[in-house]
C-alpha positions as a Markdown table, in Angstrom:
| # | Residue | x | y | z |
|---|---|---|---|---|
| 1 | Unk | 91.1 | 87.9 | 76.9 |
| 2 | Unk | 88.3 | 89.5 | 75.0 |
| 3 | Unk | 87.1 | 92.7 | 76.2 |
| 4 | Unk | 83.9 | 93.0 | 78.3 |
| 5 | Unk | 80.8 | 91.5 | 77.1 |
| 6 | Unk | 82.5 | 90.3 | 73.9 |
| 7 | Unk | 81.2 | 87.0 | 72.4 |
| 8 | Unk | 78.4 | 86.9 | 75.6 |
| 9 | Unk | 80.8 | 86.3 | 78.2 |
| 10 | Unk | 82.5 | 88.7 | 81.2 |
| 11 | Unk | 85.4 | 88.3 | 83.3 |
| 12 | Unk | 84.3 | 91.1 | 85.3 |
| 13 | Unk | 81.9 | 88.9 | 87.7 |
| 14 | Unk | 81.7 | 84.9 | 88.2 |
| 15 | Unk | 78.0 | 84.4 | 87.3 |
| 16 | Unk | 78.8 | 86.0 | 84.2 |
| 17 | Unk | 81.7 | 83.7 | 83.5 |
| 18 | Unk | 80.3 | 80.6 | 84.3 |
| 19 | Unk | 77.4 | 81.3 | 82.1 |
| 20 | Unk | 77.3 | 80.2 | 78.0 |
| 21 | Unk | 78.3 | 82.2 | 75.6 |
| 22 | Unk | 77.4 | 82.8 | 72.0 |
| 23 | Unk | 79.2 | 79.5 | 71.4 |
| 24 | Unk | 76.6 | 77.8 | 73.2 |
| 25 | Unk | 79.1 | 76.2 | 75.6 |
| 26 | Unk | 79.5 | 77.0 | 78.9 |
| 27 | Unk | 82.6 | 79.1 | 79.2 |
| 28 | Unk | 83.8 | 77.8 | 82.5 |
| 29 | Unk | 82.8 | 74.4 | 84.1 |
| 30 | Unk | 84.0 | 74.1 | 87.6 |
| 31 | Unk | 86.0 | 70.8 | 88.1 |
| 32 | Unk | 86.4 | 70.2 | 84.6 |
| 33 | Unk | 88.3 | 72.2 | 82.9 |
| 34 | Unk | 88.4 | 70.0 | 79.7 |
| 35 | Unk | 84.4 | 70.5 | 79.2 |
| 36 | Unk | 85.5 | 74.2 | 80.1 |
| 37 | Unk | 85.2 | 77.0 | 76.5 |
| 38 | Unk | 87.9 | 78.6 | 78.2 |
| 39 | Unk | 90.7 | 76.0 | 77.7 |
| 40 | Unk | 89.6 | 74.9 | 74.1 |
| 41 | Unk | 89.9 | 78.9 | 73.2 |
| 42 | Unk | 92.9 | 79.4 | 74.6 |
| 43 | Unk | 94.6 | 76.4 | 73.2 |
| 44 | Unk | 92.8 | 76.1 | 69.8 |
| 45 | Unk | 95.3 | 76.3 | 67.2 |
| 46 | Unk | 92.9 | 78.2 | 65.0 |
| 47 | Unk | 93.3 | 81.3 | 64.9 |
| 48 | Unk | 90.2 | 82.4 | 64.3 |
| 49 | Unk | 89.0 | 80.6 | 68.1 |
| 50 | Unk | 92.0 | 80.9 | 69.9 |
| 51 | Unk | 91.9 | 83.3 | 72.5 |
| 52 | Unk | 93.3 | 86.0 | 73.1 |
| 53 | Unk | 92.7 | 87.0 | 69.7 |
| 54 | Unk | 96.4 | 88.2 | 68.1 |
| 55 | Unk | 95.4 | 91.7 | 67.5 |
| 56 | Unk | 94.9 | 91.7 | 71.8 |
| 57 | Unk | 98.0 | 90.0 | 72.8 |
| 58 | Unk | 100.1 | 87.1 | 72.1 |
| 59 | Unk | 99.2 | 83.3 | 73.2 |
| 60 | Unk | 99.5 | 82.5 | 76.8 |
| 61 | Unk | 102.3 | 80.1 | 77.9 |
| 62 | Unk | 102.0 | 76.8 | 78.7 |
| 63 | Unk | 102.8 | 77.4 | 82.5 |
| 64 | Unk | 99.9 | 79.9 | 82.1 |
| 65 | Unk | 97.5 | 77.3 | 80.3 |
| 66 | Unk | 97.7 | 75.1 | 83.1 |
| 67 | Unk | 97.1 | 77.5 | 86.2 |
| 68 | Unk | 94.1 | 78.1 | 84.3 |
| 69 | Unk | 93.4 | 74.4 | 84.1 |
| 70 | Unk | 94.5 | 73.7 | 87.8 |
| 71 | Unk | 92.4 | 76.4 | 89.2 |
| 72 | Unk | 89.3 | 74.9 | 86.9 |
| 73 | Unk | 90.2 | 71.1 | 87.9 |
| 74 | Unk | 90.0 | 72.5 | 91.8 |
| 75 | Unk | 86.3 | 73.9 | 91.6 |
| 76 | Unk | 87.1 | 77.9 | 89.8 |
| 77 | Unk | 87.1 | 79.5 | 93.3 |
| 78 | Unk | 86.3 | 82.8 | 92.8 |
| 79 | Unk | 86.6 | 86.0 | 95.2 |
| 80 | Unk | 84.8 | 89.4 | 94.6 |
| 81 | Unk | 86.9 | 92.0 | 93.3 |
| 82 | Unk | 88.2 | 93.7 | 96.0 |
| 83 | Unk | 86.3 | 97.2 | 95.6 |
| 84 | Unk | 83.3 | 95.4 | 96.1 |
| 85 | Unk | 83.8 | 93.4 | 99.1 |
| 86 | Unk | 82.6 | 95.3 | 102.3 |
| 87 | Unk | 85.5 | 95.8 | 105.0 |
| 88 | Unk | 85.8 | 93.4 | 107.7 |
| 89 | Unk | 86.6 | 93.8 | 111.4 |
| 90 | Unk | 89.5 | 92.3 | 113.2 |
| 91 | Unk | 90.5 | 91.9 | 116.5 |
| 92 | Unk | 93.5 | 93.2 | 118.1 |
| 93 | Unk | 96.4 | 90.7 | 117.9 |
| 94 | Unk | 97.9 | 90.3 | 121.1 |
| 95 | Unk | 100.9 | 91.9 | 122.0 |
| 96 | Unk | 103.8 | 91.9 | 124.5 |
| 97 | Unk | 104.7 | 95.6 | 125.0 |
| 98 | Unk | 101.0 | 96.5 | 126.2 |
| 99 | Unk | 102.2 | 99.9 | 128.0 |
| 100 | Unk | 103.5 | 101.4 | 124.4 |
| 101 | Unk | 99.7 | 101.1 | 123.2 |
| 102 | Unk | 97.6 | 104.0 | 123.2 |
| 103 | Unk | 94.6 | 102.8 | 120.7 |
| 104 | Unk | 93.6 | 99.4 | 118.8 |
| 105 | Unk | 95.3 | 100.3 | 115.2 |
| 106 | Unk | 99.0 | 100.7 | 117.6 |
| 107 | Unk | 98.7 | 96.5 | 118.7 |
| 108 | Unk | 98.4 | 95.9 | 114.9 |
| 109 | Unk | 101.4 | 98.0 | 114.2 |
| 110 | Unk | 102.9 | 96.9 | 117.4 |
| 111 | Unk | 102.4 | 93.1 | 116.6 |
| 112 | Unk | 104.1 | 93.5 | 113.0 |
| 113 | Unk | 107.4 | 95.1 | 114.5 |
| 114 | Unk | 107.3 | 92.3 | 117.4 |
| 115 | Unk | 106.8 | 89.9 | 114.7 |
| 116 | Unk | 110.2 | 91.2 | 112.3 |
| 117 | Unk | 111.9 | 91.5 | 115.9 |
| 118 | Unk | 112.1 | 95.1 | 115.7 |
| 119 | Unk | 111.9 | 97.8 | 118.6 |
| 120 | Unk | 109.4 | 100.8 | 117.8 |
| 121 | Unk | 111.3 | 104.1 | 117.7 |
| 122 | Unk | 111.7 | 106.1 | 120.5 |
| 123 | Unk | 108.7 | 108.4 | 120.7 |
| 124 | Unk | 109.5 | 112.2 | 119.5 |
| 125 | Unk | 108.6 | 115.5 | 121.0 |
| 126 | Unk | 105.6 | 117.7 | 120.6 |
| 127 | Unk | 107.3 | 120.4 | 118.6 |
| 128 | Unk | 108.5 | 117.8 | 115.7 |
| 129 | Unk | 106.0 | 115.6 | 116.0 |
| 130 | Unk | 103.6 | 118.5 | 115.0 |
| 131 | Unk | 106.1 | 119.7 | 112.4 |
| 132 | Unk | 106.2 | 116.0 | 110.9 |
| 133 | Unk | 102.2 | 115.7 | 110.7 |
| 134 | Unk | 102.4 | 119.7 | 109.5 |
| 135 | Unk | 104.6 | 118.8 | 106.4 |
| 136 | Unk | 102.6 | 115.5 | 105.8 |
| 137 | Unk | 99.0 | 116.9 | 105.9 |
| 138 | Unk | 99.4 | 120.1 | 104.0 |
| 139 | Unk | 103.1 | 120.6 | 103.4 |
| 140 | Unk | 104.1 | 123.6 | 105.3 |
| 141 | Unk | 105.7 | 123.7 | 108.8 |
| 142 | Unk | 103.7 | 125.1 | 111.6 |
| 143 | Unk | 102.9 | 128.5 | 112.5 |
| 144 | Unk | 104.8 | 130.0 | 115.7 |
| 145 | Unk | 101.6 | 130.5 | 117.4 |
| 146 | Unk | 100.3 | 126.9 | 116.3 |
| 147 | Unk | 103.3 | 125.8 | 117.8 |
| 148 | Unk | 103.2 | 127.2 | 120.9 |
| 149 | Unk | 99.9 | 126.2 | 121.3 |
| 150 | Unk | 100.3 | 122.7 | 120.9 |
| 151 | Unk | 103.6 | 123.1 | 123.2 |
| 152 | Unk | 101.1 | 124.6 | 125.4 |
| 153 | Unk | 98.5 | 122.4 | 125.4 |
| 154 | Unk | 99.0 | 119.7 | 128.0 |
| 155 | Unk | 95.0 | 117.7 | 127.5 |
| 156 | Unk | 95.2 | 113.8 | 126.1 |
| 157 | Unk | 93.9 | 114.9 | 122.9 |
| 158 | Unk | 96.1 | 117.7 | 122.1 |
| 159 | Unk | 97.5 | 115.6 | 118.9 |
| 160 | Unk | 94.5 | 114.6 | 117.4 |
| 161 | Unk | 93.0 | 118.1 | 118.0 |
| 162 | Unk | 95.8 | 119.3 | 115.7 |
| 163 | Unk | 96.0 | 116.4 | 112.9 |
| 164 | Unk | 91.3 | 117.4 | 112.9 |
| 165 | Unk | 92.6 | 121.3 | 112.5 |
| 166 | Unk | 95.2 | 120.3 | 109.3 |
| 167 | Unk | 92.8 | 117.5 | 108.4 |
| 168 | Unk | 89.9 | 120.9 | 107.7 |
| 169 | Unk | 92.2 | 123.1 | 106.3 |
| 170 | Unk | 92.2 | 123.9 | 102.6 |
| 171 | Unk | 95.8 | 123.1 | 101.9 |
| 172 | Unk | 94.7 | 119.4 | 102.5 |
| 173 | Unk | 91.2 | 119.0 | 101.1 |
| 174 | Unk | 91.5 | 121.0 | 97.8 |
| 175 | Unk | 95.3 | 119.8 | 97.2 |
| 176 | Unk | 96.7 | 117.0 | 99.0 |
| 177 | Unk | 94.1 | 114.4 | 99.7 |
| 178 | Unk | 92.5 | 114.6 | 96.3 |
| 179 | Unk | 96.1 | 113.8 | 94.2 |
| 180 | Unk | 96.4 | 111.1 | 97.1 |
| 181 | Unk | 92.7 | 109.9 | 96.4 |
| 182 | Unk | 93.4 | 109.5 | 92.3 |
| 183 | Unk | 97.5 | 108.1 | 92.7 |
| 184 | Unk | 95.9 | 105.2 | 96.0 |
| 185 | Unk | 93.0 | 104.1 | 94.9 |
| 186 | Unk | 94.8 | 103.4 | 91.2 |
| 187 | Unk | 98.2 | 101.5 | 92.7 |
| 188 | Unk | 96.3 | 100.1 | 95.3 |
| 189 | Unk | 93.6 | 98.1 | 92.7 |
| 190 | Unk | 96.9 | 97.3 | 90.4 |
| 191 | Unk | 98.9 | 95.8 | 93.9 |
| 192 | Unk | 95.6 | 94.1 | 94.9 |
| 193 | Unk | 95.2 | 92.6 | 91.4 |
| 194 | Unk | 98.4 | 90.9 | 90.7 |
| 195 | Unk | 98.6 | 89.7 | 94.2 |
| 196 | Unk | 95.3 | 87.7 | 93.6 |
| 197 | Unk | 96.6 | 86.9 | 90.2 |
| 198 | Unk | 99.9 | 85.2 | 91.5 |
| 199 | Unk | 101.4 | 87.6 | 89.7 |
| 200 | Unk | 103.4 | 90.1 | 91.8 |
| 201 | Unk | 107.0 | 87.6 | 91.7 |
| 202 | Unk | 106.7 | 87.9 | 88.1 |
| 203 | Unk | 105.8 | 91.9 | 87.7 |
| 204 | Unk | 108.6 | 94.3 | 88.9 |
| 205 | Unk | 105.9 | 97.8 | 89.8 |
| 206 | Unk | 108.1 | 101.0 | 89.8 |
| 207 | Unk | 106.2 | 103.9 | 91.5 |
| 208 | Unk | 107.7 | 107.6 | 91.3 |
| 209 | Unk | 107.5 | 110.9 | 89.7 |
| 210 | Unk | 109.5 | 112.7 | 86.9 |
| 211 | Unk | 111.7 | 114.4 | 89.0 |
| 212 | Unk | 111.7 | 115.2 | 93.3 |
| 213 | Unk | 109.5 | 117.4 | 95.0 |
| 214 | Unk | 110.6 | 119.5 | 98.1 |
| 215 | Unk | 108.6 | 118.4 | 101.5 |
| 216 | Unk | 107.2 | 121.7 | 102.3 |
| 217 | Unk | 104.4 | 123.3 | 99.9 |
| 218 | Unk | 105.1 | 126.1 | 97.0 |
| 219 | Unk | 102.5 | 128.5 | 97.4 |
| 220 | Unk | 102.9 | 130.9 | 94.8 |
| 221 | Unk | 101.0 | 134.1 | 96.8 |
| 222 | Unk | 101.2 | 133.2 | 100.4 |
| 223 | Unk | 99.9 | 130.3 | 103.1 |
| 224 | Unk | 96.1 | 131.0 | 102.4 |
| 225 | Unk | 96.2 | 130.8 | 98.2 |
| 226 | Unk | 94.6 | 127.3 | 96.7 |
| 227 | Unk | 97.6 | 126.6 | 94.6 |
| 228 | Unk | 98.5 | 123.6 | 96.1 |
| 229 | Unk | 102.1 | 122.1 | 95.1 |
| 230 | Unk | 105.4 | 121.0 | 96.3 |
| 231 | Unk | 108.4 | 122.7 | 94.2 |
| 232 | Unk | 110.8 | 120.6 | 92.3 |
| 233 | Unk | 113.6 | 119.0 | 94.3 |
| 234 | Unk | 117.1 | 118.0 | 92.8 |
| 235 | Unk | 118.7 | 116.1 | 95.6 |
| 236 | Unk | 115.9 | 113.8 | 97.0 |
| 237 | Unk | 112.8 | 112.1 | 96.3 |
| 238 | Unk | 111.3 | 108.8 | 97.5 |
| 239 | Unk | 110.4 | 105.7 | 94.5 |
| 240 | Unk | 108.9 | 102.6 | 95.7 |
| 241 | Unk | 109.0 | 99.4 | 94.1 |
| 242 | Unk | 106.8 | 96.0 | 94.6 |
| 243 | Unk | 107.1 | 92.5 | 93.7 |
| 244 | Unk | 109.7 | 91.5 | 91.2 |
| 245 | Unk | 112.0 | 89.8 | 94.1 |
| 246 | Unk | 112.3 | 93.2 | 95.9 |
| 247 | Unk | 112.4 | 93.2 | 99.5 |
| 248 | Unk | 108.4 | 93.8 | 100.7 |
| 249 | Unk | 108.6 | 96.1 | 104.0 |
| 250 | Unk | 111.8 | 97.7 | 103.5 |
| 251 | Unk | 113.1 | 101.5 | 103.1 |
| 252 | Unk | 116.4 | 102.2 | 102.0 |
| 253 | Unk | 117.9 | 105.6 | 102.3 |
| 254 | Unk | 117.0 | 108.3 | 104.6 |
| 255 | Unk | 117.0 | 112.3 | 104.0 |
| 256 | Unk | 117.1 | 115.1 | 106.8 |
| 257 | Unk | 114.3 | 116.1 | 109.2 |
| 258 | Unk | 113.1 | 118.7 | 106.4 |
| 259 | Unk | 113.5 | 116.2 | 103.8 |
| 260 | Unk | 115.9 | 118.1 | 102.2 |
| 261 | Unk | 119.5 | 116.7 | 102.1 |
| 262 | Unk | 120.7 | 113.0 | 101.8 |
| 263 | Unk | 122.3 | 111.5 | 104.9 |
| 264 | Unk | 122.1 | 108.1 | 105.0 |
| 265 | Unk | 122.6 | 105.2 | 101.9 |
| 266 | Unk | 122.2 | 107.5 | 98.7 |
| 267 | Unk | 121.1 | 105.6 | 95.7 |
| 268 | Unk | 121.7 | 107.7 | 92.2 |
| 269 | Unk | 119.3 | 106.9 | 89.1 |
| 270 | Unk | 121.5 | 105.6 | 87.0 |
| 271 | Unk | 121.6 | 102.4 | 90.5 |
| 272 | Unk | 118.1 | 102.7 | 89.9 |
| 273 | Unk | 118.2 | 101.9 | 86.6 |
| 274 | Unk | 120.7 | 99.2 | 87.2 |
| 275 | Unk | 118.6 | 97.8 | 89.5 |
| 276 | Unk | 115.4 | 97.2 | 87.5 |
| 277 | Unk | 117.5 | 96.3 | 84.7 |
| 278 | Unk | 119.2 | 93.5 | 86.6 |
| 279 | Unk | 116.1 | 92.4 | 88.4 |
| 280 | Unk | 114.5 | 91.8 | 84.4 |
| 281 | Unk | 117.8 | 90.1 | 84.0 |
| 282 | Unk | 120.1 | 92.6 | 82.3 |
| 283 | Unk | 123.1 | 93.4 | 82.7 |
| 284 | Unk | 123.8 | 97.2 | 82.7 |
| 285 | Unk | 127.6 | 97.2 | 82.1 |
| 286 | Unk | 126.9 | 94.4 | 79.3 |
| 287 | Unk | 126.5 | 96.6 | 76.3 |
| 288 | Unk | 128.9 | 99.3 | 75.7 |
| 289 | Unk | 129.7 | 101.4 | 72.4 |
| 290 | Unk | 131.8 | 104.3 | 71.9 |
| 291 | Unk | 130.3 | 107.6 | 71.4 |
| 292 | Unk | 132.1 | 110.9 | 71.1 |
| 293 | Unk | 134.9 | 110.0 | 73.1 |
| 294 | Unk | 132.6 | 108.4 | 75.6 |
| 295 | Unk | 131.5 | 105.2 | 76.4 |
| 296 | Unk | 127.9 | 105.4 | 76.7 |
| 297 | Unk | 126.5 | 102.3 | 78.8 |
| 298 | Unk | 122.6 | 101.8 | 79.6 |
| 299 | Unk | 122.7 | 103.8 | 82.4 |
| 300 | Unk | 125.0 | 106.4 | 81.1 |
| 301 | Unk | 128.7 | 106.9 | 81.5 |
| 302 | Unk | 129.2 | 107.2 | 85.4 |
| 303 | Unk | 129.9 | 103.8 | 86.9 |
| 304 | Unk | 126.1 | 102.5 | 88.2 |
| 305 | Unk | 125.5 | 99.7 | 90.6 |
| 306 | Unk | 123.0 | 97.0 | 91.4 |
| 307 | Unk | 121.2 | 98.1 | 94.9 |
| 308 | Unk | 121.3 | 94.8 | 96.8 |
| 309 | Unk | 120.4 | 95.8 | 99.5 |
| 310 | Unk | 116.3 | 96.1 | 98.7 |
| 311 | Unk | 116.6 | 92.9 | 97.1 |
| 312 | Unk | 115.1 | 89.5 | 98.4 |
């Protein structure tokens, strides 16, 4: 597609796309997609017309030509990109274990684990649960006096007077938040995009980092210093994937309390690989050729496998 504001026309917004563009033709006529710029463009055998342009991609497909034509043919509904649409309230969904509710966000959790038949876990006690929101928040476990404190304190808000104190602290504003700020707000537009698109059964999304980083924070000069990291970790680390006929809702493998060690279904990288090779419909083992001595596969020379188990 042409880039913004090219040839008078925008994708960006749908007054702008329904408007006419330097051809003179309207680029987009609602329930007719034959009057419609778009479709002649983009199925012009001229080059010179057809869009995209060849030095910005190759020609759509035919299954792609006529979405476009469908969704033209059926009016060219159109909804705000998502960034610009203001949030909307919901109710509560109804729920049959009312007693495990403490707040209105728990009957929406509640209600999706009722809904996959599932039992939520049994609750944990005060000392790990403040370890767990400890390593979350800011990466380092609790202080012995923080601990005892929260041990100690017996009033309904004793949690959420601990997540507010981790929530303030420097560790999460001048570190964590802001790397989780610039990673969600990017994956989230891409997720949100190619669901709207139709897209995400066709697009295989591979989320994770060049190498693993421990759960607690690498301070470099003590708890109060602003470098902010987590130092590297060889045995564990967490990649998700999206859309590309993997399982949606589904974790596979499970490390220690500290995050540390692998104790339950350990998947290697070269599975990984095999996995996202087979799910673009290759297979790893296929292609072999000898090289000194070994014979080097793509996934390397250990024996890989297909992780079926995150699969649809």
């Amino acid at each position: 597609m042409p880039r913004r504001g090219e040839g008078g026309i925008s994708f960006v917004f749908r007054e702008q796309a329904m408007r006419v563009g330097e051809s003179k033709k309207r680029t987009i006529v609602p329930g007719k997609p034959d009057e419609s710029e778009l479709i002649v463009r983009i199925t012009s055998p001229d080059e010179k017309l057809r869009m995209p342009r060849a030095e910005h991609g190759p020609r759509l497909t035919p299954t792609q030509i006529d979405l476009l034509r469908q969704w033209i043919a059926e009016g060219a509904l159109w909804s705000e990109y998502w960034a610009f649409v203001a949030p909307k309230s919901y109710s509560p969904p109804a729920v049959k274990m009312n007693g495990w509710v403490r707040g209105p966000l728990d009957r929406f959790v509640l209600a999706r684990l009722e809904h996959e038949r599932f039992a939520p876990a049994p609750e944990s006690g005060k000392a790990e649960l403040l370890r767990r929101v400890s390593f979350d928040l800011i990466g380092l476990p609790p202080t012995v006096p923080e601990q005892e404190d929260f041990v100690a304190d017996i009033s309904p808000k004793a949690f959420e007077k601990q997540v507010e104190r981790l929530l303030a602290s420097p560790g999460f504003k001048d570190g964590f938040a802001t790397r989780c700020r610039e990673t969600d707000r990017a994956i989230g537009a891409l997720l949100t995009d190619l669901e709207e698109r139709g897209l995400m059964d066709d697009t295989l999304v591979v989320w994770g980092g060049e190498f693993g980083r421990t759960p607690m924070q690498e301070t470099r000069g003590g708890r109060e210093t602003k470098f902010v990291g987590r130092d590297h970790h060889p045995g564990a680390f967490t990649v998700w994937l999206a859309g590309g006929g993997v399982k949606p809702g589904f974790s596979h493998g499970e490390t220690d309390e500290m995050g540390y060690e692998i104790v339950k279904d350990p998947v290697e990288i070269r599975d990984l690989h095999a996995t996202i090779l087979h799910q673009l419909g290759f297979n790893h083992s296929a292609l072999a050729y000898p090289f000194q001595g070994l014979d080097q596969k793509l996934t390397g020379v250990k024996a890989a496998r297909v992780v079926n188990q995150i699969l649809a």
